[in-house]
N, C-alpha and C positions, 0 to 999 in steps of 0.2 A: 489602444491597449499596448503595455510593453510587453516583451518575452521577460519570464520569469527566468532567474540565475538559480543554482542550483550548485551550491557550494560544496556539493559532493566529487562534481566533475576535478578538482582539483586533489582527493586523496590521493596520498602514492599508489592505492589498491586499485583503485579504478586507470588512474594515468598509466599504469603499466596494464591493460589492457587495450588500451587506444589502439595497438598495432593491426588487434586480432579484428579477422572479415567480420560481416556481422552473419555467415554461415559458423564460421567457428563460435562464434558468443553462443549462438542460439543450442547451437551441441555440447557449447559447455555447461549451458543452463537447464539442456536437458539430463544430461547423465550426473550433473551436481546438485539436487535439490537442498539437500543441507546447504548451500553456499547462495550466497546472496551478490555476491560481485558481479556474476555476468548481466545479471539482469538490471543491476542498477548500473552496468559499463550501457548496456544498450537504453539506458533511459536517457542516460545523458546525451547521449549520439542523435537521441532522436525527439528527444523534447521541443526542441523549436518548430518543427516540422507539426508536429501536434499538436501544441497549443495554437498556432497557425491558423489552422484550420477549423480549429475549437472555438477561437473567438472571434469568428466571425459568425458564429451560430447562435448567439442568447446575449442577452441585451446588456449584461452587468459584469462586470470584473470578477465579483464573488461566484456565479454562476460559474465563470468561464471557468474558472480555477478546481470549483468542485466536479464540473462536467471531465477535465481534465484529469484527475485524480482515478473518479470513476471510470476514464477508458482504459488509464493504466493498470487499473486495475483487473478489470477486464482481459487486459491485452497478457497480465501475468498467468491468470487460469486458462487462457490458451494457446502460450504460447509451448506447453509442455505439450501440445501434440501436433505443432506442424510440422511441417515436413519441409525444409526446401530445395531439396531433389526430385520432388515431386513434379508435373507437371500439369496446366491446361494451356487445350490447345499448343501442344508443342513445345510449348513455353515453362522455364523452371519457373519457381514461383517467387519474386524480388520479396527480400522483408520489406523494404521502406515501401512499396506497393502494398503488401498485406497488413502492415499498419495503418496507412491509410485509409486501408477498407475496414478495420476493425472500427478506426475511429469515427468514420462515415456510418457503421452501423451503431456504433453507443449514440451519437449525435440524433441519427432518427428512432431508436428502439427508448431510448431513455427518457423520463421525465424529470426533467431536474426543477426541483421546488424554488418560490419566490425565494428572492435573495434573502428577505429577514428569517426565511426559514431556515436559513444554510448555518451550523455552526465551526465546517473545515477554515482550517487553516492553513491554504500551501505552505507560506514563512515556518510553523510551528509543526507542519506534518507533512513533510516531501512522500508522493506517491510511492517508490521502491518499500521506503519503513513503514508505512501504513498496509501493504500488503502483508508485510513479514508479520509484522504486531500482529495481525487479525489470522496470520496462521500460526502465531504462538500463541494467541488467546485460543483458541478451538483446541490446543492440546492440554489446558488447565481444564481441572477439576471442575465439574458444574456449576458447585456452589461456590469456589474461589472466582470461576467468569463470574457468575454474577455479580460479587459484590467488587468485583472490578468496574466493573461498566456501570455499577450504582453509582459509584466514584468519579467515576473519568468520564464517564459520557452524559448524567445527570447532574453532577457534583452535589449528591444528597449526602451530608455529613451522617458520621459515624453512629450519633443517635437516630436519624430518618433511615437509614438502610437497616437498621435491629429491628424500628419500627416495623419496616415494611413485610420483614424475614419472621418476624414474632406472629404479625395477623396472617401470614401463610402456616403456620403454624412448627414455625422452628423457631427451636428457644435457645437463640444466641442474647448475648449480651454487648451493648454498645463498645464496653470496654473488649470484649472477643474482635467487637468488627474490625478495630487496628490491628490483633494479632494476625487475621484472615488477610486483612489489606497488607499486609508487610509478606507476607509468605506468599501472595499473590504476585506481587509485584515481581519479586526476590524469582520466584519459576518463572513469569514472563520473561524477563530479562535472560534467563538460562538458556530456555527452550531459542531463542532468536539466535540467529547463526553468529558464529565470533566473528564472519569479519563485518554484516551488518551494526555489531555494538561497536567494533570498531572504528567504519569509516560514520555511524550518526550518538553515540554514544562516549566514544571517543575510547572506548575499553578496551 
């Protein structure tokens, strides 16, 4: 298996954070939650390192990819509360050490499904934007997430989502669900930090 490239490592956004330790990223990406940079400066630093290790755990490239995803994923909702001042045994705590053991724990805590069941796409959904996306979907509307995810993660067109939404008993209209899809989209896009639309949307 090759190491996947990650053509984010190359924005000016991220390049001019290359200097900083990865003590500093980690305190940048704790006090900046609105910002999305530090956390994809420390993906790039450390992707290879974790895929590494990742694909030698499951048998297929698709796997390896989604198992991948998933620890950064993982590794995003904890890394707002570690500490690396902290100590065990004497010892501060290294990130590239505590990465590793995150990814040693997704690796045996996780089940990742047969590959035909997998629909991720590393090439089409890098880890850092797929964190961000699924924390700008959770701050949309109910009924806008839903008929998001009808779309995008189903791909049930504009008639099968009315369908679905009319036998739960709301009475939208096929021609409504593009109005709802476009004003969905349109706050996705908002709610996601300016320099993530930036350095994967190009905005």
């Amino acid at each position: 298996m090759h190491i996947p490239h990650f053509p984010e490592a190359k924005h000016p956004l991220i390049q001019s954070l290359f200097h900083h330790s990865d003590d500093e990223l980690v305190l940048f990406f704790q006090a900046n939650l609105d910002s999305g940079k530090y956390f994809t400066a420390l993906f790039c630093r450390y992707s290879p390192i974790i895929y590494t290790v990742i694909q030698h755990s499951v048998r297929s490239p698709v796997q390896a990819d989604y198992l991948f995803a998933l620890t950064w994923k993982h590794i995003y909702y904890e890394l707002g509360g570690v500490n690396l001042e902290s100590q065990i045994d004497g010892k501060c705590i290294n990130l590239q050490n505590w990465l590793i053991n995150m990814t040693a724990y997704c690796i045996n805590a996780m089940e990742v499904p047969p590959t035909e069941q997998i629909n991720y796409s590393l090439k089409s959904t890098s880890p850092p934007l797929w964190c961000y996306v699924e924390k700008a979907l959770d701050q949309l509307p109910a009924m806008l997430r839903l008929i998001v995810l009808m779309a995008q993660t189903f791909h049930w067109s504009e008639t099968r989502i009315a369908a679905y939404l009319q036998a739960e008993g709301e009475a939208i209209a096929p021609n409504d669900i593009a109005i709802f899809l476009h004003e969905g989209y349109r706050m996705l896009e908002d709610k996601l930090p300016s320099d993530i639309r930036s350095i994967y949307l190009g905005g």
